[in-house]
Structures are given as C-alpha cells and as structure tokens.
LUMTI-515432 format. One line per 3 residues: number of its first residue (from 1); their letters; for each residue z, y, x of N, C-alpha, C. Coordinates in pm, whole numbers, m for minus. Each point is the difference from the previous one (the first is absolute). Example, Ala and Ser with C-alpha at 12.3 -4.5 7.8 and 13.67 -1.06 7.14 Angstrom:
LUMTI-515432
1	as	780,m569,1319,0,119,m89,0,120,90  m72,105,m35,6,119,82,73,109,m77 .
This chain:
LUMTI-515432
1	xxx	8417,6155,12271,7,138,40,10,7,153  m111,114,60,37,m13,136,85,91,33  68,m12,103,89,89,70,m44,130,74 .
4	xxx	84,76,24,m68,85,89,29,19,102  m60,17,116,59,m15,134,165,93,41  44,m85,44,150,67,8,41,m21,170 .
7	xxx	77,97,47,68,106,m58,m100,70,43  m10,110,m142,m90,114,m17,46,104,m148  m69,20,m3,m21,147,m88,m12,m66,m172 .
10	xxx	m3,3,m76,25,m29,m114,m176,33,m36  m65,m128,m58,m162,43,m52,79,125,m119  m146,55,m3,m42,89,m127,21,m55,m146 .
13	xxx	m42,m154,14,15,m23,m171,151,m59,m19  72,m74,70,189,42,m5,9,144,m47  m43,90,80,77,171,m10,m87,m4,m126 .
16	xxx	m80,m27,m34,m76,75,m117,80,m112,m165  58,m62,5,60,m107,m121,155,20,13  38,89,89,192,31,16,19,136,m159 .
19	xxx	83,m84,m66,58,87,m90,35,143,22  33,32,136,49,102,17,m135,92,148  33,125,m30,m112,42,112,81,m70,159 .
22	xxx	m138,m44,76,52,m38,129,94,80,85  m9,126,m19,99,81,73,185,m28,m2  46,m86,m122,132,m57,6,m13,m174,6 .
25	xxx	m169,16,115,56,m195,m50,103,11,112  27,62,166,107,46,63,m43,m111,106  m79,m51,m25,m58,m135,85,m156,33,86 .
28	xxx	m20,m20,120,m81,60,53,m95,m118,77  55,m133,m28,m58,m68,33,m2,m152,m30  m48,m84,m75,25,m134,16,m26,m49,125 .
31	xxx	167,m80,19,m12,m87,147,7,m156,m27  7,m18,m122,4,m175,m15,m28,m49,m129  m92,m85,m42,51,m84,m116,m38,m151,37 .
34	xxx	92,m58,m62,67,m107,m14,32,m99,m142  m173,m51,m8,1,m30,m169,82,m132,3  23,m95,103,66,m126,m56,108,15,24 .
37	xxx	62,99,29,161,m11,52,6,173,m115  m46,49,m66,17,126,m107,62,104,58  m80,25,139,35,91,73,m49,122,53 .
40	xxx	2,155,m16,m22,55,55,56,102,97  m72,86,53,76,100,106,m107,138,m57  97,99,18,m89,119,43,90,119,87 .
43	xxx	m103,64,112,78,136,11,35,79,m74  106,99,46,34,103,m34,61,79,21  m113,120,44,m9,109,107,141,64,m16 .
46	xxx	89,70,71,158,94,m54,m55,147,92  m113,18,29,m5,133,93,m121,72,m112  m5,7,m127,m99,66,m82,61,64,m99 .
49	xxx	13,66,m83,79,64,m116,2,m117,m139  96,m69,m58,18,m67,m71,117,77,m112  m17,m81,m94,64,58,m119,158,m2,m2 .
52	xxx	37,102,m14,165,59,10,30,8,141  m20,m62,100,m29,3,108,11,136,41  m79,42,m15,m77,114,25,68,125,m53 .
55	xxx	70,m21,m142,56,99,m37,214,m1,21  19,m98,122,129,5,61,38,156,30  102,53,12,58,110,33,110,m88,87 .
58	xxx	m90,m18,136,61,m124,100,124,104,75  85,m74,34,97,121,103,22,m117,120  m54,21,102,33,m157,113,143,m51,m42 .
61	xxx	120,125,57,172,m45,m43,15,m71,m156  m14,m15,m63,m16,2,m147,m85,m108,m79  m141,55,37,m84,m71,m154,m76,45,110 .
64	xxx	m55,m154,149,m125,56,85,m137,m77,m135  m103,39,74,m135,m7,m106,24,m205,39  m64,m11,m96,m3,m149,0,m115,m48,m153 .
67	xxx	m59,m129,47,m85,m73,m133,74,m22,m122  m2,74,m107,53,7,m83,47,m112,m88  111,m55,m87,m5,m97,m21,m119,m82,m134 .
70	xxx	20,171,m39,m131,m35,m109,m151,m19,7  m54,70,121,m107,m80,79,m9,m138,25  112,m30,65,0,m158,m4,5,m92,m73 .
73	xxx	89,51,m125,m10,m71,m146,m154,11,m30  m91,92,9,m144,13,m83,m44,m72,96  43,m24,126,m107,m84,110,5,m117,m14 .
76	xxx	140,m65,m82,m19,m144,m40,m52,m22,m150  m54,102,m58,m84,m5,m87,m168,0,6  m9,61,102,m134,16,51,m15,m139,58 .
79	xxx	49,m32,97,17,m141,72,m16,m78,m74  63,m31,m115,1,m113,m128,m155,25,m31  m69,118,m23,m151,35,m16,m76,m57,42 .
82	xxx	27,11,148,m64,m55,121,m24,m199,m39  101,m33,m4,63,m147,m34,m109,m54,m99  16,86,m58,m57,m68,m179,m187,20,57 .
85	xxx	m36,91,80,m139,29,32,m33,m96,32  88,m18,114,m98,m71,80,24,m162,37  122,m79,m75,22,m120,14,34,m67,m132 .
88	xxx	m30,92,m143,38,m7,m77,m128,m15,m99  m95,79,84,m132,117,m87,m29,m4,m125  175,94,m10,m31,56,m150,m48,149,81 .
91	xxx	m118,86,m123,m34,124,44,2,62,m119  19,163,m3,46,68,m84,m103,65,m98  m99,m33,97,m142,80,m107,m60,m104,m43 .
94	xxx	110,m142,m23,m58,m112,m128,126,m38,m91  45,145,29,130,m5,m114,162,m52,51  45,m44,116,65,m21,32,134,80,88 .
97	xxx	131,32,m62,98,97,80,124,m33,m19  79,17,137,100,m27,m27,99,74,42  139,m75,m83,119,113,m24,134,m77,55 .
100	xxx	58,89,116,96,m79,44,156,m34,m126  34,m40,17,139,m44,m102,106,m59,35  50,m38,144,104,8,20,6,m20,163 .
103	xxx	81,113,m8,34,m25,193,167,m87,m12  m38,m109,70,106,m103,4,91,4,117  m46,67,101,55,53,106,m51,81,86 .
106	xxx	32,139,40,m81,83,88,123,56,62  m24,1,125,70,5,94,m50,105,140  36,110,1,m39,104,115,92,m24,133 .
109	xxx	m74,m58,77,61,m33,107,47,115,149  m139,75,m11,41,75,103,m85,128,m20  47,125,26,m72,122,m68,m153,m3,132 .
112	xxx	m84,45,m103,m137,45,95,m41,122,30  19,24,148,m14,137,12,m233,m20,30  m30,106,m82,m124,m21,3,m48,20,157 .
115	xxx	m154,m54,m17,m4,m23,194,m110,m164,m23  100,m76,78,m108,m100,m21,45,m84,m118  m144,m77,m54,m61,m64,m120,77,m101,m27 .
118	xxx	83,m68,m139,34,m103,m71,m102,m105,m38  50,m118,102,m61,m154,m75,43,6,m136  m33,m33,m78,15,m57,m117,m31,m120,m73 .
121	xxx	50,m102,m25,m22,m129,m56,27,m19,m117  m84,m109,m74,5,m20,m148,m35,m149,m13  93,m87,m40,4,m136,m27,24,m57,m103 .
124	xxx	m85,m39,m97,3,m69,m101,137,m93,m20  95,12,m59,90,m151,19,24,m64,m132  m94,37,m135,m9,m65,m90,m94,71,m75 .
127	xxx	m78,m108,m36,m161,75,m124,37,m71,m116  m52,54,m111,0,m63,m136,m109,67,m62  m105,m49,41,m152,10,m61,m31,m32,m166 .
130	xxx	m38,78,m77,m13,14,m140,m144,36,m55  m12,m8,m54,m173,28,m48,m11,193,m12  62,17,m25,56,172,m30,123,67,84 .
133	xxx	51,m88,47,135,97,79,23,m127,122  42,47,117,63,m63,118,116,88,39  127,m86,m1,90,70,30,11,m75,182 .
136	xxx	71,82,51,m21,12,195,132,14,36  74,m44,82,108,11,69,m38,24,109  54,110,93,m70,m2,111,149,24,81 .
139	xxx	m56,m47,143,130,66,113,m73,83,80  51,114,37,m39,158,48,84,18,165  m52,11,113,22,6,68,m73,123,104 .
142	xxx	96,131,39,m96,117,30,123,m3,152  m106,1,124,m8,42,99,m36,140,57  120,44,120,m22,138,55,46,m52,168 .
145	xxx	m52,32,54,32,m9,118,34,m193,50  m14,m89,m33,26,m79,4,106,m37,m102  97,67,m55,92,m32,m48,m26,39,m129 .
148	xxx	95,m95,m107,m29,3,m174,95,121,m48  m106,45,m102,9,161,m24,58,m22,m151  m97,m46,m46,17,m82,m211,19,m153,32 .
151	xxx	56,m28,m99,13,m162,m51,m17,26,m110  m97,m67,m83,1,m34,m148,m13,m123,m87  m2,m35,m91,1,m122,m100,m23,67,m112 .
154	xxx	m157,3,m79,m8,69,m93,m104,m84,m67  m31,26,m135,m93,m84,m106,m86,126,m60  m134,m48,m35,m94,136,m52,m69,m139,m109 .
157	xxx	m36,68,m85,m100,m107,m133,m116,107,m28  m100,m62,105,m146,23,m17,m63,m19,m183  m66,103,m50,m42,m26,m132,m153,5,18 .
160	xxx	m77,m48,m124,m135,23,m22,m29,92,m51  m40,83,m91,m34,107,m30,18,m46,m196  47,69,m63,72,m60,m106,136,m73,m52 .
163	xxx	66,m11,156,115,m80,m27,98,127,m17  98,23,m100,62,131,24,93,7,64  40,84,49,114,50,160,114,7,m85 .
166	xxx	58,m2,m131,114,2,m58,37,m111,10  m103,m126,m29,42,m143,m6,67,m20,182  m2,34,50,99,4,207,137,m22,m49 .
169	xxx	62,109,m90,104,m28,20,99,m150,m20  m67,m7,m88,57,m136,m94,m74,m138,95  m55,17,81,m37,m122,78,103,m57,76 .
C-alpha cells in the first residue's frame, strides 16, 4: 500500500471508507505515518465548530469555552481509524470496523481553549492479529500548544464483517 504524501490533507478514498461522515473525523490533516514503529500523527484544528464544543454555555469566570472532553474521546476513536487505515490496512468498504472497549487510562491534562490546532498521536503498543478480529492496544497522546492536553491507554478489536459486536464483551 502506498502512502500518501504527508503532512497534508487526508486523500478522498480515506474520507470516502470512514464509518462516520468526514465532518466529525475532527482531524484536518494527516501529518505522519509510521508503519514500522505503528505510528501515527494527525492535526486537529480547535478554531472550527466541533461537537458539544460548540454547544458550551461558556462563562470565561466559570465554565470559559474549551475542547470538549467528549470530542477528544471520539478523536481517539477516529485516530484509532486513522491507525487501522493506514498501517494496519484494514478498510471498511471490505467489511472491516472497529469498536473501542476499554479506556485503560485517559487522562486530561490541561483544558483547551480553542485557537490553535492539537497534535495528536496514536501508537500501537500491542497487536493480536486474528483471521476475523485484531484486538489493538494503543497509547494516545494529544498535544496543544506544546504541552500534553490527553494521555490515553486504550484497546479497540477491529472485526470483519460477520463477526458479531456482542461477542467484545466477553473478549
């Protein structure tokens, strides 16, 4: 599989195989992959309208506007997306999706006032490749300003198309 030139814009056939419409992939750009070390990066813009985000009833004294925490939870879901695309290449329009299942540690380090864009990193730190399911451990690392915004440690089990999503729990 070839790559696509990075850092840039995400091709058309990525955006066109994302489970979800591109408008919450929340990612505006791949800036890295990193197939022998199971690594990627992507931006992500904080100056555009994002989900809950957007619907803050911010008060600066109080509750100022900030990246929501649940944006960031779906951004290390999207990210895991990203992961599985493009160093993984499982793709979704040959039956392949996956479902996160346990955050092992997530950790909000410092609030983001929107403005400038979050690094975001996604590192493989254990695969278990299966003919039908790969379960993924990944470590999650999201940048704002230089400084760490999320810490995570989370596992997602990629399926084929037929494997059923009830059988997750019991794994």
């Amino acid at each position: 599989m070839a790559l696509p030139t990075f850092p840039g814009p995400f091709e058309a056939a990525f955006l066109a195989d994302l489970p979800y419409d591109p408008e919450v992939l929340l990612f505006d750009e791949l800036v890295s992959v990193d197939v022998a070390n199971s690594l990627v990066a992507c931006r992500m813009p904080t100056d555009r309208p994002m989900p809950f985000t957007t619907s803050q009833r911010a008060d600066p004294a109080r509750h100022p506007r900030h990246v929501a925490g649940g944006a960031i939870i779906h951004a290390t879901g999207m990210i895991g997306f990203v992961h599985a695309y493009y160093v993984l290449g499982l793709r979704h329009h040959e039956g392949w999706i996956g479902y996160g299942t346990h955050i092992h540690r997530g950790v909000f380090r410092k609030l983001v006032e929107p403005g400038a864009p979050i690094l975001a990193t996604c590192e493989a730190t254990r695969v278990r490749l299966g003919k039908t399911r790969h379960f993924v451990r990944y470590r999650l690392e999201f940048r704002h300003d230089g400084a760490v915004c999320y810490e995570g440690d989370q596992t997602a089990v990629w399926m084929l198309a037929g494997s059923a999503p009830a059988a997750v729990a019991g794994a």
